[in-house]
C-alpha positions as CSV (number, residue, x, y, z in Angstrom):
1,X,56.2,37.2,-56.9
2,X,57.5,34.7,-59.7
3,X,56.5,31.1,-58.7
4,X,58.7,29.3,-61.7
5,X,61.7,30.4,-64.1
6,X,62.1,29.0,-67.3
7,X,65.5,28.5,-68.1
8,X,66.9,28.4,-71.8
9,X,69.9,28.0,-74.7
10,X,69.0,28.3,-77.8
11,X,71.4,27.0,-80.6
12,X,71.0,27.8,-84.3
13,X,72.4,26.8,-87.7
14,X,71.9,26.9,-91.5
15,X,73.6,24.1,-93.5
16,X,73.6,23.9,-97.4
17,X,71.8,20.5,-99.0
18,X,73.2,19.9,-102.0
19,X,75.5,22.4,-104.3
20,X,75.7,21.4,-107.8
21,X,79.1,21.7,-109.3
22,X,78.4,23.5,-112.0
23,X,76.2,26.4,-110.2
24,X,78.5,26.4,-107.3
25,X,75.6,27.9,-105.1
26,X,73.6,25.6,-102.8
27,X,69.5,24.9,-104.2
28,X,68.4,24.6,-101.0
29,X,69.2,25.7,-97.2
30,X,68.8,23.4,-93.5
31,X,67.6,25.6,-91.2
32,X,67.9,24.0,-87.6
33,X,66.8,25.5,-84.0
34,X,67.2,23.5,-80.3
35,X,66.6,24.7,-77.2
36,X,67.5,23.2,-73.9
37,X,65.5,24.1,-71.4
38,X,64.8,24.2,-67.7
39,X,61.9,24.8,-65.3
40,X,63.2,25.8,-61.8
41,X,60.6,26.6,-59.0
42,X,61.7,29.8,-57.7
43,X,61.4,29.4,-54.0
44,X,63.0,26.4,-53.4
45,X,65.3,26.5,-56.3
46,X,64.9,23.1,-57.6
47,X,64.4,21.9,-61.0
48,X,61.4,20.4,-61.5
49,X,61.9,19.6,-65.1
50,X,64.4,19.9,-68.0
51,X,64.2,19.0,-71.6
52,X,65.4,19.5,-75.1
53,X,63.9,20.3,-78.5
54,X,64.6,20.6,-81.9
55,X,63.4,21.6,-85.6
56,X,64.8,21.9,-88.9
57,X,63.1,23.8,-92.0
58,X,64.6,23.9,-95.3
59,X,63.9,26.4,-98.1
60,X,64.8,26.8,-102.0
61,X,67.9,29.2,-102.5
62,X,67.7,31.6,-105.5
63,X,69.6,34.1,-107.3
64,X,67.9,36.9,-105.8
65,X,68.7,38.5,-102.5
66,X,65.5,39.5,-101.2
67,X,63.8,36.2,-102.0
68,X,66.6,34.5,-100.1
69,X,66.2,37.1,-97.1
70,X,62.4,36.6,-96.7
71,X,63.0,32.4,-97.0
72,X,65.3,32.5,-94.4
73,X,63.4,34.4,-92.1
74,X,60.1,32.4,-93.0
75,X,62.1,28.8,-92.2
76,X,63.5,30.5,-88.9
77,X,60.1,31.8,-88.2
78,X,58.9,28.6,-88.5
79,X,61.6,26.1,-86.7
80,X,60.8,29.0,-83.6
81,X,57.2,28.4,-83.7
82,X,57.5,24.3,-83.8
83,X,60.2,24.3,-80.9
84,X,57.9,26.9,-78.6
85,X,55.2,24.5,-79.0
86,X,57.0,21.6,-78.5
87,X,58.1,23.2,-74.9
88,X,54.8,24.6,-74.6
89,X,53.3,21.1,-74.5
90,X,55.7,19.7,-72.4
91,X,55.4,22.3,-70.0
92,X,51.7,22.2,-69.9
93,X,52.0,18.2,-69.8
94,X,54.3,19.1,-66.5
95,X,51.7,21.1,-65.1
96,X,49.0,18.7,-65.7
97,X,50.8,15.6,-64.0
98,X,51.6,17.8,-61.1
99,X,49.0,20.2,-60.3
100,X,50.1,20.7,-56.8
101,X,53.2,22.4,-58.2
């Protein structure tokens, strides 16, 4: 049986940084994850601890659409990696404070 569920939303957005006038095209992109999350014990269905987390990557727009494609997927590749580890260590920092749980 499942002792624990872990509970999540997930939010996303990408935000242009600056658009020069002339170009009309943004030089760079914001790409920004959060997650709330929650840790619910399964048998009692209490939740033993919540939280929030965020990260924002950026990355150099160009004129070509494949390089765009593979930066956007790089910077959401890496926001997901920084806010899994961020839950990961406050999940594991749970744990360790509580080991009866």
């Amino acid at each position: 049986p499942t002792r624990y569920t872990l509970r999540y939303i997930t939010n996303d957005r990408a935000a242009s940084l600056a658009v020069p006038v002339t170009l009309d095209e943004p030089t760079a992109i914001s790409v920004t994850l959060g997650v709330d999350f929650a840790l619910i014990d399964t048998a009692t269905n209490l939740t033993l601890l919540t939280g929030s987390s965020f990260a924002t990557a950026s990355y150099d727009y160009s004129s070509q659409r494949f390089a765009n494609t593979r930066a956007s997927v790089d910077a959401q590749n890496r926001v997901a990696r920084s806010v899994a580890q961020d839950v990961g260590n406050r999940l594991a920092a749970y744990f360790s404070a509580n080991p009866q749980s």
